[in-house]
C-alpha positions as CSV (number, residue, x, y, z in Angstrom):
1,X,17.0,11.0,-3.7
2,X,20.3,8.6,-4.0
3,X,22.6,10.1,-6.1
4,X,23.6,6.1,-6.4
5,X,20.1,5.5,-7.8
6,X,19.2,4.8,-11.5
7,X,16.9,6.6,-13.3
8,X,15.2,3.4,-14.1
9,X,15.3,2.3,-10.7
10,X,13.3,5.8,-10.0
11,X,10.9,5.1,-12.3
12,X,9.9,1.6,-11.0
13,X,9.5,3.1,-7.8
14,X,7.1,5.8,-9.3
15,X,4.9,3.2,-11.3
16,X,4.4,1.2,-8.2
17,X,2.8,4.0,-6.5
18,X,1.1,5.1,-9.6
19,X,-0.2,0.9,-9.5
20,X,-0.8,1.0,-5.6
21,X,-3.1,3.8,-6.2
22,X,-4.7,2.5,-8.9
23,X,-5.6,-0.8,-7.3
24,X,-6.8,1.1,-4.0
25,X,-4.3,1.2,-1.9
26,X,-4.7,4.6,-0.2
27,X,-1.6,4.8,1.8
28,X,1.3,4.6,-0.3
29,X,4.7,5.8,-0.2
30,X,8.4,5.3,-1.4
31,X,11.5,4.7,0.7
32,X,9.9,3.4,3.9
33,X,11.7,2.5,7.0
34,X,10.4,-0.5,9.2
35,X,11.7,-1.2,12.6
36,X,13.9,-4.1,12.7
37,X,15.3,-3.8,9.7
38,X,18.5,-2.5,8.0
39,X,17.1,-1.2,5.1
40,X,14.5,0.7,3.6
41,X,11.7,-0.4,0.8
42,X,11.4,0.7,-1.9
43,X,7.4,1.5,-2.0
44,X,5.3,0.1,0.7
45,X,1.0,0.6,0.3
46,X,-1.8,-0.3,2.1
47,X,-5.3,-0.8,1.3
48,X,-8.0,-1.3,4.1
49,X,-10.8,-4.0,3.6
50,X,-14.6,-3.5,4.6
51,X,-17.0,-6.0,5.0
52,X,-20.5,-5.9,4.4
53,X,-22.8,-7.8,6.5
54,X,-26.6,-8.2,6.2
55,X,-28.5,-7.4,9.5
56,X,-31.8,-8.7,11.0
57,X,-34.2,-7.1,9.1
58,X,-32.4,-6.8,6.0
59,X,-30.3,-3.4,6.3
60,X,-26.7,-4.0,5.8
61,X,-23.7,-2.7,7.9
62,X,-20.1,-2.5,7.5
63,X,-17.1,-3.4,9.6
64,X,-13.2,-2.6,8.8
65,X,-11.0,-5.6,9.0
66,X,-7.1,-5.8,8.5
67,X,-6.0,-4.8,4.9
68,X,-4.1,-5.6,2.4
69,X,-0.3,-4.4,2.1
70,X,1.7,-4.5,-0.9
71,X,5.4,-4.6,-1.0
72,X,7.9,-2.9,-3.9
73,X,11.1,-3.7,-3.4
């Protein structure tokens, strides 16, 4: 925790991870480091996507594409 840090700002970050959860977003987390930059975010999520896809014959299968990821900052 920054001792610089706001309550309020701490509770922002915890109601976006609360939301990113909520909305399916199954990886979530709070001050996330990315290479190439200088600073951190604030809550970074991602959700993965499936799509469904109706074979020959009528069955359906699934395949995972690229996701969603959602950005607090």
């Amino acid at each position: 925790m920054n001792p610089s840090e706001t309550a309020a700002h701490r509770e922002l970050k915890r109601l976006a991870l609360i939301w990113a959860q909520a909305h399916g977003y199954r990886v979530a987390a709070a001050e996330v480091s990315l290479p190439n930059l200088r600073f951190r975010l604030d809550v970074a999520a991602y959700r993965p996507e499936r799509i469904r896809q109706l074979q020959p014959g009528g069955g359906m299968r699934q395949r995972q594409v690229v996701g969603l990821t959602a950005v607090f900052e």
